[in-house]
KOLPA-954459 format. One line per field, with one value per residue: residue number from 0; residue in one letter; x, y, z of N, C-alpha, C, CB in turn. Coordinates in nm, 2 decimals. Last residue first. Glycine has a CB too. Example, Ala and Ser with C-alpha at 12.3 -4.5 7.8 and 13.67 -1.06 7.14 Angstrom:
<recs>
pos <- (1:0)
code <- (S:A)
n.xx <- (1.28:1.32)
n.yy <- (-0.22:-0.57)
n.zz <- (0.71:0.78)
ca.xx <- (1.37:1.23)
ca.yy <- (-0.11:-0.45)
ca.zz <- (0.71:0.78)
c.xx <- (1.29:1.32)
c.yy <- (0.00:-0.33)
c.zz <- (0.79:0.78)
cb.xx <- (1.41:1.13)
cb.yy <- (-0.06:-0.45)
cb.zz <- (0.57:0.90)
</recs>
This chain:
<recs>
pos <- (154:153:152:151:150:149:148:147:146:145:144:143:142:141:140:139:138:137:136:135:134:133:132:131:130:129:128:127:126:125:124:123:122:121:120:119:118:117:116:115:114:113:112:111:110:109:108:107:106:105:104:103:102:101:100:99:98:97:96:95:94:93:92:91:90:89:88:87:86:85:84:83:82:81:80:79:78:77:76:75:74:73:72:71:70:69:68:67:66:65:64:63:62:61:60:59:58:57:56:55:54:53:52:51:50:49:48:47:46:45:44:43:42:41:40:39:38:37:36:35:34:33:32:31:30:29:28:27:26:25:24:23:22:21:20:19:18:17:16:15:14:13:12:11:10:9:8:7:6:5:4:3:2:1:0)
code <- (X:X:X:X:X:X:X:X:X:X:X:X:X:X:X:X:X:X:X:X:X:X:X:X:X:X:X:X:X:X:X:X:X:X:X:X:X:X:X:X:X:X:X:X:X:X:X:X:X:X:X:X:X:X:X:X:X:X:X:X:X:X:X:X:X:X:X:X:X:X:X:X:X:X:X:X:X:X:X:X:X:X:X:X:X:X:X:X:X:X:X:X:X:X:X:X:X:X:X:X:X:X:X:X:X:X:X:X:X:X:X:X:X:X:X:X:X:X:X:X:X:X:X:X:X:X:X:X:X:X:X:X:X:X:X:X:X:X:X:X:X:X:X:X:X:X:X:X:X:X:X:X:X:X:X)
n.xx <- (0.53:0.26:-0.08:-0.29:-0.40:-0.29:-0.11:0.04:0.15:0.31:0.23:0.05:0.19:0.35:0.17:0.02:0.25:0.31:0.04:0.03:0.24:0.20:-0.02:0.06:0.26:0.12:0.03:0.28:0.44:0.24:0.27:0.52:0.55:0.41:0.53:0.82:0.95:1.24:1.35:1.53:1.37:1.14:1.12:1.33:1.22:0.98:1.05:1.21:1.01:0.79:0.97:1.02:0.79:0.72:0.91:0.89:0.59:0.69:0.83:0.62:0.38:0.37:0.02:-0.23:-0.38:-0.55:-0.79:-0.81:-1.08:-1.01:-0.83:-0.96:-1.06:-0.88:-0.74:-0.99:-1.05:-0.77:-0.77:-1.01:-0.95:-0.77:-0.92:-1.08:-0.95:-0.70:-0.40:-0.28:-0.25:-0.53:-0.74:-0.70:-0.74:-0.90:-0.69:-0.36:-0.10:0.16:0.46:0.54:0.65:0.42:0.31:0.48:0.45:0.19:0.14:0.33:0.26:0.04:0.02:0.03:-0.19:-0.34:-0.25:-0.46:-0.68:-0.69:-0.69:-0.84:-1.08:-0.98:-1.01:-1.28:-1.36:-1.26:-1.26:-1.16:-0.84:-0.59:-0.47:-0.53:-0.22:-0.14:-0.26:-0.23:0.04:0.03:-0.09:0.14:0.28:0.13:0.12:0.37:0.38:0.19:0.28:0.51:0.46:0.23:0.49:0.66:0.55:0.32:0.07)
n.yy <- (1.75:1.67:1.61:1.85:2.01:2.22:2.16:1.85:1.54:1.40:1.42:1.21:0.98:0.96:0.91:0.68:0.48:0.49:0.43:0.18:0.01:0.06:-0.07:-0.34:-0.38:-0.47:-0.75:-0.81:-0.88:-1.01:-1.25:-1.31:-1.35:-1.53:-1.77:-1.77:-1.69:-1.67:-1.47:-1.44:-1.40:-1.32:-1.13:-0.92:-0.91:-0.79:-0.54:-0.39:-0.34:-0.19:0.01:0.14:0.25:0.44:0.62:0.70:0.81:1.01:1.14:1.19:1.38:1.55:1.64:1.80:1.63:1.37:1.40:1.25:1.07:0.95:0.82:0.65:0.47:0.35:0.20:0.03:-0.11:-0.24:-0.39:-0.52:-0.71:-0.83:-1.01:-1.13:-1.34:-1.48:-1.66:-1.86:-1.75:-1.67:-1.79:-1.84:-1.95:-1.89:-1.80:-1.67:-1.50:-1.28:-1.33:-1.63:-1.60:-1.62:-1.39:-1.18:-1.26:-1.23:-0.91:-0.82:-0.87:-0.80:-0.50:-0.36:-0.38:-0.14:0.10:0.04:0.07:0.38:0.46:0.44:0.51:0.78:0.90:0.84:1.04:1.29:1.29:1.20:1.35:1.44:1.20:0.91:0.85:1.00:0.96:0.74:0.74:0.88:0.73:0.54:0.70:0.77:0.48:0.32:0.51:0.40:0.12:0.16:0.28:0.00:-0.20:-0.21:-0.37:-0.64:-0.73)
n.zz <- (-2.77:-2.58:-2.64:-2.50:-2.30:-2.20:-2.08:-2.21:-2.08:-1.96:-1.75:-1.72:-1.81:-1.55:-1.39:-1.47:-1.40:-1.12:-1.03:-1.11:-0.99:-0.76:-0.76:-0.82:-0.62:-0.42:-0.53:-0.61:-0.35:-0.21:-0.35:-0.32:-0.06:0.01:-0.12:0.02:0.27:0.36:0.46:0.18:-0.02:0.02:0.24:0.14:-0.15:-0.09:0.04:-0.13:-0.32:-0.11:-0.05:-0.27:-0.31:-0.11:-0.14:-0.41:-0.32:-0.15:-0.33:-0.52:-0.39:-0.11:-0.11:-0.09:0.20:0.41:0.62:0.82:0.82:0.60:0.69:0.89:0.74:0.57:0.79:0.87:0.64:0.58:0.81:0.82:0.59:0.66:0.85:0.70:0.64:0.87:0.75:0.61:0.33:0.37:0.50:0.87:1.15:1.45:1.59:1.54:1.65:1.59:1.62:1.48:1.25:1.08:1.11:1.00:0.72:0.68:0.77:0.53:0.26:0.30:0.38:0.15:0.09:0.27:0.11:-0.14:0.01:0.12:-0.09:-0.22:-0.05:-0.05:-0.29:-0.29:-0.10:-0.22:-0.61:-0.81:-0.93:-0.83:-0.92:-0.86:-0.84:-0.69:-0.44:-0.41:-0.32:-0.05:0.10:0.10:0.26:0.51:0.59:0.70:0.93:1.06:1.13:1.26:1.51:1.56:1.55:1.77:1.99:1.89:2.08)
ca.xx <- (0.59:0.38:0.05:-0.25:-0.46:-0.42:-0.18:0.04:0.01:0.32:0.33:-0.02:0.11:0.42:0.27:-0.05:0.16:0.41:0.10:-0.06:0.23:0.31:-0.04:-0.02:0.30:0.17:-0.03:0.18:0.50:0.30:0.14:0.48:0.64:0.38:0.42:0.81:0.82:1.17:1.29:1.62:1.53:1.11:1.07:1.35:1.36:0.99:0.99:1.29:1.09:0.78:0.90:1.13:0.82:0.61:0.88:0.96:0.60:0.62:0.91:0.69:0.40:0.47:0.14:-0.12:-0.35:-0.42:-0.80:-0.73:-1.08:-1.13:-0.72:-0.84:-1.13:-0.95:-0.68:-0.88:-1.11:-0.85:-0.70:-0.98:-1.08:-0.75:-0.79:-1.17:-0.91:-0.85:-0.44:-0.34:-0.11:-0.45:-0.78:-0.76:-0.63:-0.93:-0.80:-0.51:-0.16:0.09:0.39:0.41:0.74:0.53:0.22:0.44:0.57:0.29:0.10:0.34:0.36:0.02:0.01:0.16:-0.18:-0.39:-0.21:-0.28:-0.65:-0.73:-0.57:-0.78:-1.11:-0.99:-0.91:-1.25:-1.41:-1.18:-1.27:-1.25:-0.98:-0.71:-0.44:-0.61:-0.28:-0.02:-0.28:-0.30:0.04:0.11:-0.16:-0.04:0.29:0.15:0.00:0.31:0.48:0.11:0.17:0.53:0.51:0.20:0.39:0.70:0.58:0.46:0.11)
ca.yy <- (1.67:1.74:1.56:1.80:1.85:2.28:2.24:1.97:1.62:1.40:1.50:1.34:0.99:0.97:1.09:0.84:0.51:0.54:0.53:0.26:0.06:0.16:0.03:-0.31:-0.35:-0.35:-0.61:-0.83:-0.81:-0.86:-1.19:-1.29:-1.24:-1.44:-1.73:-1.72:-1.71:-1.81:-1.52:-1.43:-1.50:-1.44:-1.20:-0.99:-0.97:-0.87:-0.63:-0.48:-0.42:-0.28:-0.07:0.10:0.17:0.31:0.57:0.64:0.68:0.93:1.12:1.17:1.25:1.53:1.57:1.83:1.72:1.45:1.45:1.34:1.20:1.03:0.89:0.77:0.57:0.44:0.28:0.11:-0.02:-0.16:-0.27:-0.45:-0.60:-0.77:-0.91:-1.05:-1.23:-1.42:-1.50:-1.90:-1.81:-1.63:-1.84:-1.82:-1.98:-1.97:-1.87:-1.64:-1.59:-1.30:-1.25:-1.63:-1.54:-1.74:-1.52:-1.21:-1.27:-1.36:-1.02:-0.81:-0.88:-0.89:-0.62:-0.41:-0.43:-0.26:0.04:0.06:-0.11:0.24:0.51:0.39:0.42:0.75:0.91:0.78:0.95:1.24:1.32:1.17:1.33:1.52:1.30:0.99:0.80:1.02:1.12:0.73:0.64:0.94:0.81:0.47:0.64:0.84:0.53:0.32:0.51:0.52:0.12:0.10:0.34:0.11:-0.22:-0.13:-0.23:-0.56:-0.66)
ca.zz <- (-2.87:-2.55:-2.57:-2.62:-2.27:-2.35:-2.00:-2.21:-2.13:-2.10:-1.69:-1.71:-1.90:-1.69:-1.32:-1.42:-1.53:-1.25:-0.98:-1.13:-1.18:-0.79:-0.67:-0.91:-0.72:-0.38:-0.46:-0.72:-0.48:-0.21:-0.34:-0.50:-0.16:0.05:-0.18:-0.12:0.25:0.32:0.53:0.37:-0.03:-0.07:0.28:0.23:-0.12:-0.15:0.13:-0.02:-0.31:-0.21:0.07:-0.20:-0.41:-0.12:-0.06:-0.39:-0.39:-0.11:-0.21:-0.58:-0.45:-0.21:-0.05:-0.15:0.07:0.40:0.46:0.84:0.93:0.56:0.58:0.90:0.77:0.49:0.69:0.94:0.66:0.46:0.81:0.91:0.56:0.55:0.94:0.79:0.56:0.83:0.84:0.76:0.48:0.30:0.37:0.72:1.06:1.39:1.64:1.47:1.60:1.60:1.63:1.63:1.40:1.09:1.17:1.13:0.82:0.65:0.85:0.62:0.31:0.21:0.47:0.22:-0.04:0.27:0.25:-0.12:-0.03:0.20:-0.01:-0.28:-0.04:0.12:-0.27:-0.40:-0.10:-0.10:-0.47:-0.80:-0.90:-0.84:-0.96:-0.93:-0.91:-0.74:-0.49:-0.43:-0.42:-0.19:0.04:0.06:0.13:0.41:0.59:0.56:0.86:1.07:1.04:1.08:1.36:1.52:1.48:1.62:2.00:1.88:1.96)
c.xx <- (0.78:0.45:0.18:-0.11:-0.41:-0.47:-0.29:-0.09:0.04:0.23:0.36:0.10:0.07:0.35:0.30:0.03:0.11:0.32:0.19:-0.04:0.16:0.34:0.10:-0.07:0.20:0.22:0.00:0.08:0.42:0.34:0.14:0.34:0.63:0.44:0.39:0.65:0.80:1.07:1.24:1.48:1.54:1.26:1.06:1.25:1.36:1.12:1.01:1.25:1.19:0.84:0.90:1.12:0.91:0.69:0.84:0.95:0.73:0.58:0.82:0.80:0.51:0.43:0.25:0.02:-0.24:-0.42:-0.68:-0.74:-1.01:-1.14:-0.88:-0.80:-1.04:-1.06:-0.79:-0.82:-1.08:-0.96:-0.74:-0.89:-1.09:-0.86:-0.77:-1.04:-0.99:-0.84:-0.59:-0.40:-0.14:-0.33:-0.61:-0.70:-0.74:-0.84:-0.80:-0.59:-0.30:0.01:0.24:0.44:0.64:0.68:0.34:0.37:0.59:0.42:0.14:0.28:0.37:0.19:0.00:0.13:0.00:-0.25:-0.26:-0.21:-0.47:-0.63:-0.51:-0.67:-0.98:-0.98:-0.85:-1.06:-1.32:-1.25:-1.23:-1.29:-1.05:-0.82:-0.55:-0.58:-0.44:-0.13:-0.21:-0.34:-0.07:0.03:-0.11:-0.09:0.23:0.22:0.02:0.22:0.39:0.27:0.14:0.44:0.52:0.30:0.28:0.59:0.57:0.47:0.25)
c.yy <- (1.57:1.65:1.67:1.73:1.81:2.11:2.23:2.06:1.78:1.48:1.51:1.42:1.13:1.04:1.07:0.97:0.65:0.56:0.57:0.39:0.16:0.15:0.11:-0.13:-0.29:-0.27:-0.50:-0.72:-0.79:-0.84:-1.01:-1.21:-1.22:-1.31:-1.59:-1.71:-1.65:-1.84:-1.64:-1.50:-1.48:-1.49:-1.36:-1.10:-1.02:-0.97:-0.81:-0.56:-0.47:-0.41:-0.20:-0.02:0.07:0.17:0.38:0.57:0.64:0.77:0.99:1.09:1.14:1.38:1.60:1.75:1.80:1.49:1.47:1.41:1.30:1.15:0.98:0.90:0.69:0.55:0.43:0.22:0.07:-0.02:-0.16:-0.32:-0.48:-0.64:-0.78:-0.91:-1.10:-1.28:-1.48:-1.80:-1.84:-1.62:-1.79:-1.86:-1.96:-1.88:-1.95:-1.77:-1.60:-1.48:-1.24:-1.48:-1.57:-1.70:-1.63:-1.32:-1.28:-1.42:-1.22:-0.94:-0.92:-0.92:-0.75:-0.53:-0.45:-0.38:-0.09:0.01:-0.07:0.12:0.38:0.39:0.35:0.55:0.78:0.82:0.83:1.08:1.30:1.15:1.24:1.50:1.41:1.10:0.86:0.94:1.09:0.89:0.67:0.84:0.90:0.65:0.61:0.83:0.68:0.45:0.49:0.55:0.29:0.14:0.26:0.22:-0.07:-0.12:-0.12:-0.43:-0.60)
c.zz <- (-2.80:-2.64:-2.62:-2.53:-2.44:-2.36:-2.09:-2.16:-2.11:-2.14:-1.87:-1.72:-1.84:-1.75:-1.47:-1.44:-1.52:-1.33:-1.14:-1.20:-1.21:-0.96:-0.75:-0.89:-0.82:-0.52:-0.46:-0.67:-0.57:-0.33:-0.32:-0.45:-0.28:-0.05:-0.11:-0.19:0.12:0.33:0.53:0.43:0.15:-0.04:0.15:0.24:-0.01:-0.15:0.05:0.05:-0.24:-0.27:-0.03:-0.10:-0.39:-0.23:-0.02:-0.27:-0.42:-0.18:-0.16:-0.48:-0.49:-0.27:-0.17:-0.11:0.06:0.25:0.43:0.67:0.94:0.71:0.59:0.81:0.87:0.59:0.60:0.86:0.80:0.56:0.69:0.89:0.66:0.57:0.83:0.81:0.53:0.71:0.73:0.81:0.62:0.36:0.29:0.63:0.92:1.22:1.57:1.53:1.57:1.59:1.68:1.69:1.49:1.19:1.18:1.24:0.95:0.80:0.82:0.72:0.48:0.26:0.41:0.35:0.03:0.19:0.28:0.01:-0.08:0.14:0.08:-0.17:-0.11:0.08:-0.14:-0.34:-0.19:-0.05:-0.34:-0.63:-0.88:-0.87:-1.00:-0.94:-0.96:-0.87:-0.64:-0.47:-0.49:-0.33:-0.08:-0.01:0.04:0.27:0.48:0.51:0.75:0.96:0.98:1.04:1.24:1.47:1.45:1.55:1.87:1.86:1.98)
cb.xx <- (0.60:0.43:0.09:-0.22:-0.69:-0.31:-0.12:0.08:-0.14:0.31:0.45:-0.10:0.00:0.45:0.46:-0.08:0.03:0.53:0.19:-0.11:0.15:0.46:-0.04:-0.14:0.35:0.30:-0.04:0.11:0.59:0.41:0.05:0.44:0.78:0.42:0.32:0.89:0.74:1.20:1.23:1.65:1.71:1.06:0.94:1.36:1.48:0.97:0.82:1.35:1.11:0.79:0.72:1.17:0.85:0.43:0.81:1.03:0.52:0.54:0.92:0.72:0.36:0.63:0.10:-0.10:-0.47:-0.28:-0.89:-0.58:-1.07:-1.30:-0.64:-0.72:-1.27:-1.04:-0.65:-0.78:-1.24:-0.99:-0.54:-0.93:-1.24:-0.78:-0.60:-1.23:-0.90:-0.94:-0.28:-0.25:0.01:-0.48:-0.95:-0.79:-0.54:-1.10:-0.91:-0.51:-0.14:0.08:0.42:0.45:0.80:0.58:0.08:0.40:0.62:0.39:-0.07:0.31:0.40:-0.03:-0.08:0.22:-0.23:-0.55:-0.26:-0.22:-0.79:-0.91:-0.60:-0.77:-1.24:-1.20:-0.90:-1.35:-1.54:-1.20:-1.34:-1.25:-1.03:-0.70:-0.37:-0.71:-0.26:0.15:-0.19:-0.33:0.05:0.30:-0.21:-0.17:0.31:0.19:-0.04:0.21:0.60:0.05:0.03:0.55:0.65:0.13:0.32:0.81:0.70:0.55:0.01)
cb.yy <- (1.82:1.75:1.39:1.95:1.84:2.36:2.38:2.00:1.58:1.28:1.42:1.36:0.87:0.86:1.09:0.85:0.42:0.44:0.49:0.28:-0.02:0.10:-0.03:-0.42:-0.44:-0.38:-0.61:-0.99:-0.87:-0.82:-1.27:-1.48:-1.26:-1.44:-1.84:-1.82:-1.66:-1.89:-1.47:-1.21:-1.41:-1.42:-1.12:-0.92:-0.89:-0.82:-0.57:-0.43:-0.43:-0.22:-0.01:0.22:0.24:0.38:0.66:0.70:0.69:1.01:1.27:1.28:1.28:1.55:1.39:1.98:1.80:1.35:1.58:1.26:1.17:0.91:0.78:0.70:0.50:0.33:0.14:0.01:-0.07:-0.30:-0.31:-0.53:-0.67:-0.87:-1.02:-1.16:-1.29:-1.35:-1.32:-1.95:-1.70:-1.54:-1.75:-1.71:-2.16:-2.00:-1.83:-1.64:-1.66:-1.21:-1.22:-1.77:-1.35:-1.78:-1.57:-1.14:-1.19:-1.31:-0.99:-0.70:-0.76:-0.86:-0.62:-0.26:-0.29:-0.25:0.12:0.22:-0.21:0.19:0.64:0.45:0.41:0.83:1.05:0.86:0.98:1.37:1.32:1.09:1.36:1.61:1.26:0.98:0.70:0.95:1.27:0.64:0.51:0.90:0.88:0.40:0.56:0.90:0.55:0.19:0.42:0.63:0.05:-0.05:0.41:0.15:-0.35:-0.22:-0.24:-0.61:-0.55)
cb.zz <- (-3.02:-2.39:-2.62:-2.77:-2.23:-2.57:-1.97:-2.34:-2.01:-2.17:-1.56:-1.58:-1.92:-1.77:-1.15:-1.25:-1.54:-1.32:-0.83:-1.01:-1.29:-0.69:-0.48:-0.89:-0.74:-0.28:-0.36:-0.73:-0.54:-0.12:-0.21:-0.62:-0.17:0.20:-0.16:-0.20:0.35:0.36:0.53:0.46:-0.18:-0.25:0.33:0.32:-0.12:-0.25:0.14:0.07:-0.37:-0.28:0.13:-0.13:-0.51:-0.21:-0.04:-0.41:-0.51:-0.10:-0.10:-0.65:-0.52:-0.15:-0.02:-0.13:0.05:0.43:0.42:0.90:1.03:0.53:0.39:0.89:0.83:0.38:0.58:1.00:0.63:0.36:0.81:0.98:0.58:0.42:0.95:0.98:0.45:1.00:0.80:0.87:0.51:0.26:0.30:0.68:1.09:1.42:1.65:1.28:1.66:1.55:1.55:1.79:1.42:0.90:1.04:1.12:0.82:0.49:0.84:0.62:0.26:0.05:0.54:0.29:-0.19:0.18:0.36:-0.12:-0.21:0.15:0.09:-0.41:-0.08:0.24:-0.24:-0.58:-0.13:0.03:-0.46:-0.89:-0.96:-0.90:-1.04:-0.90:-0.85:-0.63:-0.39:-0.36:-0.37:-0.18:0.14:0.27:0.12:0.45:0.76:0.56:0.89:1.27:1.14:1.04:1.36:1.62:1.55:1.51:2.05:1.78:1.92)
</recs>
């Protein structure tokens, strides 16, 4: 395993969890926070392990279902991810730093890996993953930040 690979991963990891405070916005508890936090972080390795399989970074035995990577590997870090985020309960994050964060990731991953790397299915699947994570997100902060304290919209 490449050296970089654990700060990149424990790097994503508070993004993910921005994205996902940023999206249920207090609710539906640390279970429902752990499991969103999870497939956000998850939703960059779509990006990620592409890239790395086509550098023989890594290699795989036996070659899955999604650019040749098991999609067992998927379920690994989901549930890597989620059961961290449930041991470290991270709260009150900055949302806002954090989903720029995640959003930034997003699309430079997309550039780099559809025009410089020359893995253009990997870069639509990220970009669609990660992305559905940072519509979420925007949607939520707009629509709750339009809501006046009394739950009337704000003229």
């Amino acid at each position: 395993m490449p050296l970089l690979i654990p700060p990149a991963w424990l790097m994503m990891l508070a993004p993910a969890w921005g994205v996902a405070q940023g999206i249920l916005n207090g609710r539906g508890g640390a279970p429902a926070f752990a499991v969103l936090s999870g497939l956000a972080f998850t939703a960059w390795d779509l990006y990620l392990d592409p890239q790395m399989a086509a550098r023989d970074l890594w290699v795989w035995h036996t070659p899955g279902g999604y650019f040749g990577i098991p999609w067992s590997n998927y379920f690994g870090w989901w549930l890597s991810a989620t059961a961290l985020t449930l041991l470290l309960r991270p709260q009150n994050l900055p949302v806002r730093p954090l989903l720029l964060i995640y959003a930034l990731t997003w699309v430079l991953q997309v550039v780099g890996l559809g025009v410089f790397w020359g893995q253009p299915g990997p870069a639509l699947a990220g970009f669609a993953g990660m992305g559905i994570f940072v519509g979420l997100a925007l949607w939520r902060l707009r629509r709750d930040s339009g809501t006046a304290a009394g739950g009337e919209e704000k003229p």
